[in-house]
N, C-alpha and C positions, 0 to 999 in steps of 0.2 A: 399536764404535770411536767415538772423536769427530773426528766431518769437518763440515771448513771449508770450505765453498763460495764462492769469490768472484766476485759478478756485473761485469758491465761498463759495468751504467751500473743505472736506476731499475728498479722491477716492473713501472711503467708509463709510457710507450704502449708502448715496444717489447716485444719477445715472449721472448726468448732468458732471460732470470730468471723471468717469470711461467709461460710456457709448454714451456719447458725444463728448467732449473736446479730450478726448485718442484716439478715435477712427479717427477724424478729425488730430490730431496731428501727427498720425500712419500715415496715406495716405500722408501728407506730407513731410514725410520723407522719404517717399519711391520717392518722386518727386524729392530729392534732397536738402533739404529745412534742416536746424539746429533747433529743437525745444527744448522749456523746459518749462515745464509745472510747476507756481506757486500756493500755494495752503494754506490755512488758518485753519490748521483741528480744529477750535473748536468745530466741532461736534462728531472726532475722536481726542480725545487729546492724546491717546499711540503712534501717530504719529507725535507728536510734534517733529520738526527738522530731520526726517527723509528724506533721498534723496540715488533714485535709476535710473537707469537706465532699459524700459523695451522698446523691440522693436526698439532699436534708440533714441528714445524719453527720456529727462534727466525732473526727477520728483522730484521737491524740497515741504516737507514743509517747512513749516514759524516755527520757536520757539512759540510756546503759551499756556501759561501753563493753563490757565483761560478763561473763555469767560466772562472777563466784559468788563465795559463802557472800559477802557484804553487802553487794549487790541485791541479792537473792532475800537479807533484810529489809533492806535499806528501802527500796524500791517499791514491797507491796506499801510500806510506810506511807510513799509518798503516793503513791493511786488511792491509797484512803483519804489524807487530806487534801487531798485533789478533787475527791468526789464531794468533801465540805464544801471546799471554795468554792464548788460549781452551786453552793447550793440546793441538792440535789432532796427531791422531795422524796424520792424513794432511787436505793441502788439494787442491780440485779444483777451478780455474782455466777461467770460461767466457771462450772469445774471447781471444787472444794478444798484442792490441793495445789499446792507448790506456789507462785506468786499469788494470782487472784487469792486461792483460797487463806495466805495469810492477810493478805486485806480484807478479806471479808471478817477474817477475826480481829482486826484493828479496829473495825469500823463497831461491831459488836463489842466487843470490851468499852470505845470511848466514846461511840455516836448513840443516839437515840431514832434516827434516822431506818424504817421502815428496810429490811434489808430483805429478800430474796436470793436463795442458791436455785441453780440451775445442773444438773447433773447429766449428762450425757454418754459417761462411761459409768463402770463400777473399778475405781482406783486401788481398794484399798487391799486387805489381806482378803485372799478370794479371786482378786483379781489383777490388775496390771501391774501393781507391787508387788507379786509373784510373777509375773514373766518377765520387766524391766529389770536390767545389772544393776540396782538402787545398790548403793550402800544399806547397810543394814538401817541405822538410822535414820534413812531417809522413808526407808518401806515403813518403820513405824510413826514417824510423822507421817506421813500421809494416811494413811490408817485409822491415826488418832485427828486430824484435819477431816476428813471426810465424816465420821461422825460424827463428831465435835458439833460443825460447822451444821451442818443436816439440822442435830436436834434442839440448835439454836438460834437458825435462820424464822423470819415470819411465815415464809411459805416455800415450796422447794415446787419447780417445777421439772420432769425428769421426762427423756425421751422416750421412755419403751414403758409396757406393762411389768418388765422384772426390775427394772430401777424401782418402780412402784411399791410393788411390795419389798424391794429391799429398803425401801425408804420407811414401812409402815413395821417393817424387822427391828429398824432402830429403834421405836419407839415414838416416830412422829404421826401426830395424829393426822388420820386420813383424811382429814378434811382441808386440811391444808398441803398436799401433796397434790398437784394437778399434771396431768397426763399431758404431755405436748410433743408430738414427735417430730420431727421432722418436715420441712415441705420443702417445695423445690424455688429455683432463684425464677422470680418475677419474669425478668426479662426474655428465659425461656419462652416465652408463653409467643412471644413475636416474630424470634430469630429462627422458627425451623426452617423457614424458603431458603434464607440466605446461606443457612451452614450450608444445607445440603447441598449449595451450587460451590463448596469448596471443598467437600472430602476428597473429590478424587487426586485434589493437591496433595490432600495427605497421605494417600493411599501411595502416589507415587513415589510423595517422599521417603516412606516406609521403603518402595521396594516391590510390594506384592501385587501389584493390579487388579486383578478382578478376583484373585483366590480368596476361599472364603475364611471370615477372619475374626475371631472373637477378642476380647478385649479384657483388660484389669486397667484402670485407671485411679490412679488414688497414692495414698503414703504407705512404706511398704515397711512395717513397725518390727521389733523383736515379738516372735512370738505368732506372725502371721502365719495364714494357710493354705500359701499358694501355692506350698511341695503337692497339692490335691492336684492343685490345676495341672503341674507338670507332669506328677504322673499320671491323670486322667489324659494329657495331650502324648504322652507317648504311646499310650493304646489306640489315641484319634488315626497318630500318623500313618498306621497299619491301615487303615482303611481310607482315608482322604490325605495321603503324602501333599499336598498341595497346600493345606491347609497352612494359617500360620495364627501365633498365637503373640500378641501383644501385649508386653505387661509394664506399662508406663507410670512413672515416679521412683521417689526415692524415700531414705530411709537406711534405720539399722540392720535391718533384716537382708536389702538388698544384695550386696556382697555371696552370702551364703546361698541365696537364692540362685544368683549365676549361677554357682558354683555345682550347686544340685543338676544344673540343667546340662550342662557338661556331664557329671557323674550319668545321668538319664540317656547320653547321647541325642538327647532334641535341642538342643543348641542353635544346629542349623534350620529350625523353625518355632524358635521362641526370639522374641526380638525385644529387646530391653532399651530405649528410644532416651531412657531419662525423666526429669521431670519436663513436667506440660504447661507452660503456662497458662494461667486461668481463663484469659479469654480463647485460647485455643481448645481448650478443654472438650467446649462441647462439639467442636470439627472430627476431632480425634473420636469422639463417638459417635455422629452420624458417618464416618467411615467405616465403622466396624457393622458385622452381619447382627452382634448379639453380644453382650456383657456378662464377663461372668465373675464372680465373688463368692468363693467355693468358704465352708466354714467349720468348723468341728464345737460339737457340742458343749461350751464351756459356759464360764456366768460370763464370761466376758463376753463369747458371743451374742449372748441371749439379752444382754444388756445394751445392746447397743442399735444404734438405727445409722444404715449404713445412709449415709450422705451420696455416694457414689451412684445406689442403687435409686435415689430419689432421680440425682439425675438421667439417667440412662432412663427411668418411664417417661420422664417429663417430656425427651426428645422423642418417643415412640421408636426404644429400642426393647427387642426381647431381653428380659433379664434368666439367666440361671445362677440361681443361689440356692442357698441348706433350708432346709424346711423346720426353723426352729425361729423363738423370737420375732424381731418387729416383721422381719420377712413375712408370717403370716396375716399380721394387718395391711400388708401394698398389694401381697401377688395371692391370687385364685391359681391355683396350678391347672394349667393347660389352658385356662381364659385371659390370663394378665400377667404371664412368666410362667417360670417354668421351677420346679423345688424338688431337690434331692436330697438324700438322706444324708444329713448330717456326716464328715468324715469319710463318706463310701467315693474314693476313686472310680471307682469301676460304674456306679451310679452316673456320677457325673457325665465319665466319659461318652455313653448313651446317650446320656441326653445333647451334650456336645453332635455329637453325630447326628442324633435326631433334625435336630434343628439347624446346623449347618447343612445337612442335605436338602433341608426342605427350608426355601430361604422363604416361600410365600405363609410358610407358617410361623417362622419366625415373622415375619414383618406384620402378619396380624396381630400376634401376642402383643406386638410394638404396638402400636394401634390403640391396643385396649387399654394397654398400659398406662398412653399417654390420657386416654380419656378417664380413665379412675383417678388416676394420680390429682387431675387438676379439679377435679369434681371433690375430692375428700378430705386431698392433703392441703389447698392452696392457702396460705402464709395468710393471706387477707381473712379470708374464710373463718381461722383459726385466732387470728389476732384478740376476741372477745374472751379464750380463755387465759392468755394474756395477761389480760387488765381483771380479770376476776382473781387473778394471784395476787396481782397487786392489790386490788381492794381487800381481798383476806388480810395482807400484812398491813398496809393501815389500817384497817381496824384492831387486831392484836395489839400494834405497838401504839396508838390513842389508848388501849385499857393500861 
């Protein structure tokens, strides 16, 4: 088939095209399948009108010089008659709001064209259109976009099991909602020898040597839950001062974050590095003893499948996350990570300790980690539900 993938913003910083979209596009191309992946970088504008070929997979952006209101029209416009031109026997729609998601409703208002959404977050009222500074107007388009778009796509593919039934809340029938979470990037699977003969470059270039050292890696949004992490690390420093805590990327959030860690007085062992580029990514986590992604019980959290944590098993690192959502389908607590209560600092902190004292137990946890992940979650493995979404939506849209 030839499928049109449309992303919702650049490949990079965010993760839902590079670490998503790409990685879904990849496994089907290895099935035989012509992909091309459309993309709107207003959030990377130095990629404006860029187009590569990587893996098989042909990677267009859009021209956009600006992210305003015009643009923000004008734009999903032309990703929809884009995805005509290409011909495309079926498109598949990441994210229901903002560009993508008005192309997905360009393409359903004037194509006939078998259309699939893909949902990864919960966007609407409920969820990140309550914690993002949207204009009002924007919170209710997106809102009205996310279910719109849901209960008029052919098939909706969603990361987690509460996307799921929020998918089957709106009204779309369950048989065309397919479960698909998350798996980790292929190339994992080859590069552990080699990272590992280069953290200790990064460990130096950090600063901290052989102390032991947990990690956050990822985009650091409005509305995150790293003030846990902070203050879970300033109970650490009372008993391991040595310790040092890593929280690399960026983001809205960032800023205030610093600024907590100052008010907390752990500053001088929280270390804020910036963003990571991609292929460094995974050096920066086999440096670190154990990953952590602290969370509070929200729909957002329970809706989502953290990317982050996919990677950190893949590499056979301990993960500590909240014990709510996708977290329960990756990690066995105490077999394959390690899961704290939702919210509870003082939880966390424990288990921090726990496991930075005992590094042979964390580096088991790693171990098993990496062997489930690749056993349950791996992209290839998974590709067959896939193409069962897609054949649900050709068949709908032939009746």
């Amino acid at each position: 088939m030839r499928i049109v993938l449309i992303g919702p913003f650049a490949f990079q910083p965010k993760g839902t095209v590079s670490a998503r979209a790409f990685f879904i596009a990849r496994a089907l191309v290895k099935r035989g399948h012509r992909v091309t992946i459309l993309m709107p970088p207003y959030d990377h504008l130095a990629d404006s009108g860029r187009i590569w070929e990587q893996d098989g997979v042909r990677l267009e952006n859009m021209v956009l010089r600006r992210n305003d209101g015009w643009h923000q029209l004008i734009v999903p416009l032309r990703m929809a008659r884009r995805a005509v031109q290409l011909d495309a026997d079926l498109v598949h729609v990441f994210k229901p709001i903002g560009y993508s998601g008005l192309a997905g409703m360009w393409l359903r208002r004037f194509s006939r064209r078998p259309l699939v959404l893909d949902s990864d977050d919960w966007e609407g009222r409920g969820g990140w259109a309550d914690v993002n500074p949207y204009p009002a107007l924007w919170r209710w388009l997106f809102d009205r976009q996310e279910r719109w778009l849901a209960r008029h796509a052919d098939a909706v593919t969603v990361v987690s099991r509460t996307l799921q039934t929020q998918m089957w809340g709106l009204g779309v029938d369950p048989a065309r909602v397919i479960y698909l979470p998350n798996g980790p990037d292929p190339r994992l699977r080859d590069r552990l020898e080699g990272i590992e003969a280069q953290k200790a470059g990064v460990r130096a270039q950090l600063g901290v040597g052989d102390a032991p050292l947990a990690l956050y890696l990822g985009h650091i949004p409005h509305g995150n839950d790293l003030d846990l992490a902070l203050q879970a690390w300033s109970r650490v420093g009372e008993r391991l001062p040595q310790a040092r805590l890593v929280i690399a990327g960026t983001g809205e959030g960032l800023p205030a974050l610093q600024s907590y860690a100052q008010a907390l007085g752990v500053e001088d062992r929280v270390l804020f590095p910036g963003w990571i580029e991609r292929e460094l990514a995974p050096v920066y986590v086999a440096a670190a003893d154990l990953i952590v992604n602290p969370l509070r019980d929200t729909l957002i959290n329970r809706s989502k499948c953290a990317a982050k944590v996919v990677s950190a098993m893949a590499l056979g690192k301990a993960v500590i996350t909240s014990r709510l959502g996708e977290n329960l389908e990756y990690i066995e607590h105490g077999r394959s990570g390690w899961l704290t209560e939702p919210g509870d600092a003082d939880d966390l902190a424990q288990a921090l300790l726990t496991l930075l004292s005992n590094q042979a137990l964390a580096a088991e946890l790693g171990r098993a980690a990496r062997q489930r992940l690749w056993e349950r979650f791996d992209w290839q493995a998974r590709i067959t539900e896939v193409e069962r979404a897609y054949q649900i939506a050709l068949a709908r849209r032939s009746r």
